[in-house]
C-alpha positions in Angstrom: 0.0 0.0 0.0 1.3 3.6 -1.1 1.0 5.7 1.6 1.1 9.6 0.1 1.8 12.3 2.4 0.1 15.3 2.3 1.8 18.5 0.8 3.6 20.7 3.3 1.5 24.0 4.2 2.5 27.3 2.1 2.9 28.9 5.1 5.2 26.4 7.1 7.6 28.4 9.0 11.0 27.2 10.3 10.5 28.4 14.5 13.6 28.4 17.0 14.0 30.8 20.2 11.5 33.5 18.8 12.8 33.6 15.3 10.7 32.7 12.7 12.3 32.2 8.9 10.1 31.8 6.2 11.0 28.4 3.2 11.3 28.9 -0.2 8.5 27.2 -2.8 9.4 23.4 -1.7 7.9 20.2 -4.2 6.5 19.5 -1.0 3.8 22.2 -1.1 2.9 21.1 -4.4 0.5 18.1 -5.0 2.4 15.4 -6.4 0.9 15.7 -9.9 1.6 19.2 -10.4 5.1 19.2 -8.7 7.0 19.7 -12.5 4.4 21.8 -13.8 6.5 24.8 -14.5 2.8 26.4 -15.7 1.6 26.5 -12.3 4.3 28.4 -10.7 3.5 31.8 -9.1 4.1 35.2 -11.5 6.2 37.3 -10.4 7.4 41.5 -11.8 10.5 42.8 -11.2 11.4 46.2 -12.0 14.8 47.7 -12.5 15.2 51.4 -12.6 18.5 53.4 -13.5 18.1 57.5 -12.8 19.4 60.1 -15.1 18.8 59.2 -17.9 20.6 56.9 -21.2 22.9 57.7 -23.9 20.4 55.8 -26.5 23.2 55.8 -29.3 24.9 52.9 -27.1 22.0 51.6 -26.0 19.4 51.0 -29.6 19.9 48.4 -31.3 22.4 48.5 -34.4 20.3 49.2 -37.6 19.8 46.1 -39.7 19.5 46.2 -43.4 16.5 47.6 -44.3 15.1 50.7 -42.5 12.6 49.7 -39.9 9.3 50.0 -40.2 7.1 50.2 -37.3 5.4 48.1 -35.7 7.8 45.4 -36.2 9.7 42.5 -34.7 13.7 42.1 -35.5 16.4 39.7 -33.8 18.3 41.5 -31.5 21.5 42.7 -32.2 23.2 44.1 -28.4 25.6 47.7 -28.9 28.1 48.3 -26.3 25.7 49.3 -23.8 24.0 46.0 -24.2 26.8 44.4 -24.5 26.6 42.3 -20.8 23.3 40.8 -21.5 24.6 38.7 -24.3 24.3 35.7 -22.5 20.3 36.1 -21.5 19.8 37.2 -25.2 17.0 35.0 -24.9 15.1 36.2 -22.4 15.2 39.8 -23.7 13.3 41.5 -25.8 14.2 45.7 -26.5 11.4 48.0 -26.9 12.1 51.4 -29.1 9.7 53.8 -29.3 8.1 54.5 -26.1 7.5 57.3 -24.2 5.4 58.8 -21.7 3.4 61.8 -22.6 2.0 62.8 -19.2 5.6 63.6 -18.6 4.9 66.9 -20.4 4.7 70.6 -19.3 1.6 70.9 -20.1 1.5 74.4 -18.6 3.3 73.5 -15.6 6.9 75.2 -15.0 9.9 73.5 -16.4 11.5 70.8 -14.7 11.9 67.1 -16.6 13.1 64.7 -13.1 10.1 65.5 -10.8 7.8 64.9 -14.0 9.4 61.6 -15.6 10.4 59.9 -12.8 6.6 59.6 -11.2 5.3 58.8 -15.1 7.3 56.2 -15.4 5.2 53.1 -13.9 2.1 55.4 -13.4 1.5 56.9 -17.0 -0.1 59.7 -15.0 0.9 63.7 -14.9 1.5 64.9 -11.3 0.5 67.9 -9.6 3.3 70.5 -9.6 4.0 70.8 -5.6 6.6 71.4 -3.1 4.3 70.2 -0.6 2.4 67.5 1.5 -1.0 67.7 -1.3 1.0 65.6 -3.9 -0.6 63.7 -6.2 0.2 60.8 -9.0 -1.2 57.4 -9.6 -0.9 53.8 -8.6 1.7 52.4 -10.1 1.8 48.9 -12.2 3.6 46.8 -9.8 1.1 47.9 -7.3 -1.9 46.6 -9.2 -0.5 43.6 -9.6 0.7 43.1 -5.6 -3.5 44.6 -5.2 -4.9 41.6 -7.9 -2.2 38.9 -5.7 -4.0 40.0 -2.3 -2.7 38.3 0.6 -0.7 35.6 -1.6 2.8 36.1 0.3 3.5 37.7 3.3 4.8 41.0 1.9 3.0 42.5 -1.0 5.8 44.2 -2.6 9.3 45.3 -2.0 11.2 48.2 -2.8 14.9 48.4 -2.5 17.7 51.2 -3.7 21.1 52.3 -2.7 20.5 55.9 -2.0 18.8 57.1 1.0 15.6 59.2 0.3 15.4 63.0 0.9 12.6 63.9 3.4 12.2 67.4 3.0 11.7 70.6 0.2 12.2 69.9 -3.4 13.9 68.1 -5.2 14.0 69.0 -8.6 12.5 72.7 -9.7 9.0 73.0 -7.9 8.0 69.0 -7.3 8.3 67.4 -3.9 11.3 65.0 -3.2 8.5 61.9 -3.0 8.3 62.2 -6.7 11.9 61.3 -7.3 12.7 59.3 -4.1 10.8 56.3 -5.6 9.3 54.7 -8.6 6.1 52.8 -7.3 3.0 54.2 -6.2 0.2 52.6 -3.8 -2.5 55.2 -4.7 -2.2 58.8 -6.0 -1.4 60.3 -2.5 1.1 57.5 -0.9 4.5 56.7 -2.1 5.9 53.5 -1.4 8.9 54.0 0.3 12.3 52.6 -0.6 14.5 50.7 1.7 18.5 51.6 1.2 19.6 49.5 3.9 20.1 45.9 3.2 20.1 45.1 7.4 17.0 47.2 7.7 15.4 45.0 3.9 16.7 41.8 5.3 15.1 42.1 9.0 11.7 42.9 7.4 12.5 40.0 4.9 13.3 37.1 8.1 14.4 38.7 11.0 11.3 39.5 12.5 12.6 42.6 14.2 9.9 42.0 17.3 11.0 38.6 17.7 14.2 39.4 19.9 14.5 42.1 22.8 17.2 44.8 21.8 19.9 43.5 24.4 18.8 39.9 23.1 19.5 41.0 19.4 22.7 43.2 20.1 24.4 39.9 21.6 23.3 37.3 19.4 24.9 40.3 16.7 28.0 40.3 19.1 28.8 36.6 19.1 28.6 36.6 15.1 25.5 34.0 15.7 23.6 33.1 12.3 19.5 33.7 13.4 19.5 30.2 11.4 21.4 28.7 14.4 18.1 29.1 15.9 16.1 27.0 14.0 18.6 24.5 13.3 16.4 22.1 15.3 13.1 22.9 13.3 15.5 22.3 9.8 16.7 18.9 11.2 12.9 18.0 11.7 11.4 19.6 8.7 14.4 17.8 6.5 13.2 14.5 7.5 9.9 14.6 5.8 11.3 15.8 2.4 12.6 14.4 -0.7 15.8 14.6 -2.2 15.5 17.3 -4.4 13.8 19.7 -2.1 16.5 18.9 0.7 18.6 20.2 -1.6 16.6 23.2 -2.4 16.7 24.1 1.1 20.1 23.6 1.8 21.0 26.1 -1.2 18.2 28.6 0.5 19.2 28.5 4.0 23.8 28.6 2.6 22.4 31.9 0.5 20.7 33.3 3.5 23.3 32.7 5.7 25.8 34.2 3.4 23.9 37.6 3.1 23.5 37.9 7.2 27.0 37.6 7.1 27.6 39.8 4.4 25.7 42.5 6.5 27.3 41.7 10.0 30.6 42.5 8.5 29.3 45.9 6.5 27.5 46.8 9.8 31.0 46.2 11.6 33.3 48.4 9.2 35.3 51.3 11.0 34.0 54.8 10.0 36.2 56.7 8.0 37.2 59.7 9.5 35.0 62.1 7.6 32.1 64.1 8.7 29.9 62.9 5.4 30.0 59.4 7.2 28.7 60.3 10.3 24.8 59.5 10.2 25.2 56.7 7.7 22.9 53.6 9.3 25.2 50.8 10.0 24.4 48.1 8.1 25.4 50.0 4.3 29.0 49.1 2.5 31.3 51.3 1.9 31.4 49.9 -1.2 28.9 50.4 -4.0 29.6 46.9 -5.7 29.1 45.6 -2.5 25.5 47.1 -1.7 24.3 46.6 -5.2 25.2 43.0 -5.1 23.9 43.0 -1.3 20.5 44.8 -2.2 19.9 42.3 -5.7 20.5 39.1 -3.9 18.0 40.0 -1.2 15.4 40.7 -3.8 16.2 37.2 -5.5 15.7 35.7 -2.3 12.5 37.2 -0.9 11.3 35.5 -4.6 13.1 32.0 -3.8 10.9 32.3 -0.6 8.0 33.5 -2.1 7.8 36.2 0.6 7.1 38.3 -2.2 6.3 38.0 -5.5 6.4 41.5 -6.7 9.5 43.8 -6.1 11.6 47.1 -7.9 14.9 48.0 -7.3 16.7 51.1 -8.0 20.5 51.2 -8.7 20.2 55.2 -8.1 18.1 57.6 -7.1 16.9 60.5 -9.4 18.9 63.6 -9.6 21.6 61.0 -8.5 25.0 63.1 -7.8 27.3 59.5 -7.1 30.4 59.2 -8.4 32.0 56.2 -10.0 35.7 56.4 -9.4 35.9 52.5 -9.9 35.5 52.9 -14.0 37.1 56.0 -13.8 34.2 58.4 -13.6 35.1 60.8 -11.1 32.4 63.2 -12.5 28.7 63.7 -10.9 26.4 61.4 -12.6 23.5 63.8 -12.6 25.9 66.6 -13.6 27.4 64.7 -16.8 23.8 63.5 -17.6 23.7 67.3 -19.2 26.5 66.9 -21.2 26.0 69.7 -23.9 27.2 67.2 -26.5 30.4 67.5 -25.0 32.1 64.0 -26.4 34.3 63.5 -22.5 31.1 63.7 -21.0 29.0 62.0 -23.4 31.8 58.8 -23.5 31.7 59.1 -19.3 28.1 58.9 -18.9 28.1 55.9 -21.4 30.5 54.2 -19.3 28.6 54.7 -16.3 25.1 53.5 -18.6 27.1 50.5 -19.4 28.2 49.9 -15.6 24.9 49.9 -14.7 23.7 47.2 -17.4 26.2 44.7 -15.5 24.5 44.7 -12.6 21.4 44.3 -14.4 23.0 41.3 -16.0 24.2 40.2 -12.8 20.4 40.6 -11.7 19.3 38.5 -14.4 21.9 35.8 -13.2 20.8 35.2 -9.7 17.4 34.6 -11.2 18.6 31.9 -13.8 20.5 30.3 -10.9 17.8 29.4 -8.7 15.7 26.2 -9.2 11.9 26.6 -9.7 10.4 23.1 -10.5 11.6 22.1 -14.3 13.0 26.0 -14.5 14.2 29.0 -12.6 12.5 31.8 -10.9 13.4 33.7 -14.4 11.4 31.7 -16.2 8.4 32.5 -14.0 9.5 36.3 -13.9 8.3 39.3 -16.3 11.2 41.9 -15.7 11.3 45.5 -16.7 14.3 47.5 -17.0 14.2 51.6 -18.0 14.5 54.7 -17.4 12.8 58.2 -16.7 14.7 59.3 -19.6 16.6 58.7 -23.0 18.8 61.5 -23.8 19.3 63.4 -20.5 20.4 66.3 -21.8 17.1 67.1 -23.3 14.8 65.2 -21.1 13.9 63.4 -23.6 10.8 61.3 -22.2 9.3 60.5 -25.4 12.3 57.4 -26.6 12.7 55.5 -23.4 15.3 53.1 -23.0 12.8 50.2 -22.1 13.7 45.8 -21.5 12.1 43.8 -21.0 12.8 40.4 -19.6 12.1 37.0 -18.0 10.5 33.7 -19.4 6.8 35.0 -19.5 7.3 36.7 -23.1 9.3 36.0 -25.9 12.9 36.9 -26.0 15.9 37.6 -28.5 14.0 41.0 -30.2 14.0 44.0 -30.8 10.7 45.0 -30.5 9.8 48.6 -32.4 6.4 50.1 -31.3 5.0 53.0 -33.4 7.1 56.4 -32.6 5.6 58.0 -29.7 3.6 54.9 -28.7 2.6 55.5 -24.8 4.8 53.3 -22.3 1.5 52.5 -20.5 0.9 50.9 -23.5 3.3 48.5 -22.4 2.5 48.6 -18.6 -0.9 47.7 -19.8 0.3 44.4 -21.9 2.5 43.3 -19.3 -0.2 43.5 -16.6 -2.0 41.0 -18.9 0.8 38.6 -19.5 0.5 38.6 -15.5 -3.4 37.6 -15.8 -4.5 41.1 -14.2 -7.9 41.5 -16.1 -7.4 45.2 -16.2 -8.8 47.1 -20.1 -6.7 50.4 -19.3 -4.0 51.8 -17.7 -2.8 55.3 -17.0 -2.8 57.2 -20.2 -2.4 54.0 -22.4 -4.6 53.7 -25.6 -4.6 50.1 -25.5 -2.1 47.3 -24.9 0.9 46.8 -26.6 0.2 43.0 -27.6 3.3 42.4 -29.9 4.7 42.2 -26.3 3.6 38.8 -25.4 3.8 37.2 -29.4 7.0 36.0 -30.7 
């Protein structure tokens, strides 16, 4: 007699001395028949933001004989911006021709950041205010964290490596909440963005009520791993699993434990003596390799856990002034983003647009690595990857530099939309391939179905 066990709760938690981690998607969970059924794998969005801005000379795709002819569908070729997502050619797809009209005046004073930045998941205008009374739109990866309800524990996470600014302006006349952030959970709240990977990865599985202040400041102290706590609950839960998801979990709990660690020792690095480092939150790298790389894996692994299935991640804030001394880009970023046509500047900002694409690339690795039934959580992911802008120095908001990504569309194109074609279009096509049953969305004209059609 075959005596079948009944699948492990979604929810099953592993529990030690008040700490409570959360398991990735186990076979386990899944009734045996569907266990290899990549097709009933949870959806997930990603979004990947870069401020100031793209040189879109390196970034479009070279011309191929013939001119194009819009709408149409080519292979993609990848220019030097591109260049580091040659080897998930086939999971991208390049979208020319966007852009978001409610990122114009329209009558309002002149300023491009504090207009594009809020447009640029919302497809909405925003009012022109220095102010509390501010006012934009949801955003995409909000409706679809609304249409997955109470699915995962979180409903969406926002990371980025630059702190947000609280107060005034930030660009000419528009309140600092329209650049701090990309997503929006209404047309009045901002979500906010967390910059500090100790602060992203308590939320994430530390549970920050679970452990008294002394209790937590020793257990940080003795460099103890919060998974030493449940080591008896792993020993236990391993026992009742197969093979292949002991495995799984072993690879889950050796990649959390290598980002705590990674976090103890940033948290642990001396202050330099400078008075710029003074009221930085432990917890941030000096280094911006390190954070990015930090702040991306996090976001990979709140997906391997399904803690979340809907998250954004900016590698810069809007108006960003960072330096990049490490490619040899000593020069603002925001500063050489208005370059004048000035070919130093123009061939600094490139590097800094092709720096940028790495860690994208690298982003697009840590999904391809991890096991997801028969695939990977990139094959169950629909990523998008853009900016506010293409060339800076004009603003230009009407030829965005858009990806877009993942195993839920086709990839290897170049996909050219009508000239001035709304980016909501887009928004509003990829909220479909993601099975929200939504007929508009912010100032789109109808969805952009070449999107999900090879």
């Amino acid at each position: 007699m075959i005596v079948l066990r009944a699948p492990l709760a979604r929810r099953t938690m592993l529990r030690g001395l008040g700490t409570i981690v959360a398991l990735p998607f186990l076979e386990a969970m899944m009734p045996s028949a569907r266990a290899a059924d990549i097709a009933s794998r949870p959806k997930r969005l990603q979004i990947f933001y870069s401020p100031n801005g793209m040189m879109m000379e390196g970034f479009a795709p070279v011309a191929q004989p013939g001119a194009p002819r819009a709408p149409d569908t080519r292979p993609l070729v990848l220019p030097a911006t591109l260049e580091p997502l040659a080897p998930h050619r086939d999971y991208v797809t390049v979208v020319s021709g966007l852009g978001h009209p409610s990122a114009a005046a329209m009558g309002d004073r002149p300023a491009g950041h504090g207009r594009s930045c809020p447009a640029f998941l919302t497809g909405v205008h925003v009012k022109q205010t220095e102010g509390t009374d501010i006012r934009c739109g949801i955003s995409a990866d909000q409706v679809y964290a609304n249409h997955l309800g109470g699915a995962t524990q979180i409903s969406s996470l926002e990371l980025g490596i630059d702190q947000p600014s609280l107060l005034g302006s930030c660009d000419i006349n528009y309140s600092c909440a329209y650049t701090n952030g990309i997503s929006w959970r209404n047309a009045t709240v901002p979500m906010p963005v967390t910059a500090n990977p100790r602060d992203a990865f308590e939320r994430l599985f530390g549970d920050g009520e679970a452990l008294d202040p002394q209790s937590r400041l020793a257990q940080l102290r003795r460099q103890t791993s919060m998974l030493d706590f449940v080591r008896d609950d792993t020993a236990r839960l391993s026992n009742r699993l197969g093979a292949q998801d002991r495995h799984k979990l072993a690879e889950y709990l050796d990649a959390t434990r290598d980002i705590e660690r990674r976090i103890q020792q940033a948290g642990q690095s001396p202050a330099r003596a400078s008075a710029d480092t003074m009221d930085r939150p432990a917890g941030i790298p000096e280094s911006f390799d390190t954070h990015v790389r930090m702040m991306i894996d996090l976001q990979v692994l709140a997906m391997q856990a399904d803690i979340t299935r809907v998250g954004s991640f900016m590698i810069g804030r809007e108006l960003s002034n960072r330096t990049y001394p490490e490619i040899g880009v000593p020069d603002s970023h925001h500063m050489l983003s208005h370059h004048g046509h000035d070919p130093d500047k123009i061939a600094k900002l490139s590097r800094i647009n092709r720096y940028h694409m790495e860690y994208f690339a690298y982003y697009l690795s840590r999904m391809r690595a991890v096991q997801d039934g028969e695939g990977t959580l990139l094959d169950r992911t629909l990523v998008l990857r853009g900016s506010a802008f293409g060339d800076p120095n004009e603003h230009d908001f009407m030829d965005l530099p858009i990806i877009v990504a993942g195993g839920l569309v086709p990839g290897n194109r170049h996909l050219i939309a009508d000239k001035n074609t709304s980016a909501s279009n887009l928004l509003l096509a990829a909220l479909h391939v993601l099975d929200v049953p939504v007929t508009a969305f912010g100032d789109s004209s109808g969805p952009l179905t070449a999107l999900a059609h090879g």
